[in-house]
N, C-alpha and C positions, 0 to 999 in steps of 0.2 A: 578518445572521448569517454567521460564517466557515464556509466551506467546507473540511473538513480530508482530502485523499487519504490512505488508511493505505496502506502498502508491506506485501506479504505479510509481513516477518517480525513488526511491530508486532503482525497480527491473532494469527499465531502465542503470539505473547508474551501475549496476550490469552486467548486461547481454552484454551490448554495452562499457563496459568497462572505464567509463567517466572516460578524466585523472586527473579531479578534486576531483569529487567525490567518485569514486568508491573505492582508499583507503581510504577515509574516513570511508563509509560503511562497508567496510569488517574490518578495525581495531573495528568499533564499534559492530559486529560479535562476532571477539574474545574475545572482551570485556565482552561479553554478554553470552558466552557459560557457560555450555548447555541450549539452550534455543529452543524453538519451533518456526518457521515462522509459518506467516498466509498469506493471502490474499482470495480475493473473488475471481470470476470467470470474473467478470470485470475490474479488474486488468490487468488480459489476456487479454481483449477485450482491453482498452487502450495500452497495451504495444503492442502491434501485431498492429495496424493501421498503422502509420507510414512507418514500416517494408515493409507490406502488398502492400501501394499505390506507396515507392518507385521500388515494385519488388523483394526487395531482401530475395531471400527466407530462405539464409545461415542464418542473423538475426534471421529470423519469427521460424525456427528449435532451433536456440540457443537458444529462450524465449521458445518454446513448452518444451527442455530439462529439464532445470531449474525450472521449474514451475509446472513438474508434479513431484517433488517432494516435493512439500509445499503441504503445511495440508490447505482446501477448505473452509472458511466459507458459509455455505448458506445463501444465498439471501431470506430468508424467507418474511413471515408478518409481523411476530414480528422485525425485519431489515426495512422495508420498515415504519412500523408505527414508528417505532424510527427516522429514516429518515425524515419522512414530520415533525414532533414536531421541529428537528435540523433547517430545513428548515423555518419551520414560524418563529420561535428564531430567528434565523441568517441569513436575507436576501443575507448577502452577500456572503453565501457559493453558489456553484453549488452543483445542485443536486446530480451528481455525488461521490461528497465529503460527502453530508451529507452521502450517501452511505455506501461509509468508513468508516466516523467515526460512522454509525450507526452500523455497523458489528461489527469492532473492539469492542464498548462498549456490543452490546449483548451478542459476545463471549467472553465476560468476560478478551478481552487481555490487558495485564500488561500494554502494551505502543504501540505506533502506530509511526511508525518512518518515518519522511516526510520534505520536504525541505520547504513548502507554509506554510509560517509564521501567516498568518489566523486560520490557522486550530487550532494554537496553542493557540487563544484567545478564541474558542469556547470551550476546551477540554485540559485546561492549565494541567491537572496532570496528561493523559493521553499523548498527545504530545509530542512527542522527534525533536526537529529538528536537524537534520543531515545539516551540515556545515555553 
């Protein structure tokens, strides 16, 4: 079964419905089935701020829903030292992202699906972009 990392804004596109995106996403879903999500616990942490500082708590419950059924990577040492290697590489990612794509390649997933077309020059055969 493939292992698919979602990037905070995928889940975004997902959860809050984007009317751009969000069929994009879920046909690429279909596409993809059976297959396993991923994401890290900062994921949650970007997807929830937003929500969060506008108030609205109906959103911040719809991302808790959704999200506590994906499969967790940890944010280990072995993530965090794959992280800063990403980082001195690739000044021009955020920390944040090397993040990601430091999770996604520790846990060994298949493809990391994301809409920030950078990411996709650091991690060209891991990379999916979505739309």
């Amino acid at each position: 079964m493939k292992t698919v990392y979602l990037d905070s804004c995928i889940v975004i596109y997902i959860v809050e419905e984007d009317p751009v995106y969000s069929p994009l996403v879920s046909s690429l879903i279909e596409e993809t089935s059976p297959a396993e999500f991923a994401i890290t616990e900062l994921v949650r942490f970007e997807c929830k701020v937003r929500p969060l500082r506008l108030r609205n708590t109906i959103i911040v419950e719809q991302f808790d829903r959704w999200l506590d059924d994906i499969f967790i990577i940890d944010l280990d040492r072995n993530v965090f030292d794959s992280a800063v290697e990403l980082r001195a590489a690739y000044p021009s990612i955020s920390t944040p992202d090397a993040l990601h794509l430091a999770a996604a390649k520790t846990a060994a997933c298949d493809e990391f699906w994301t809409n920030d077309q950078k990411l996709k020059t650091v991690m060209p055969d891991l990379v999916r972009l979505v739309g």
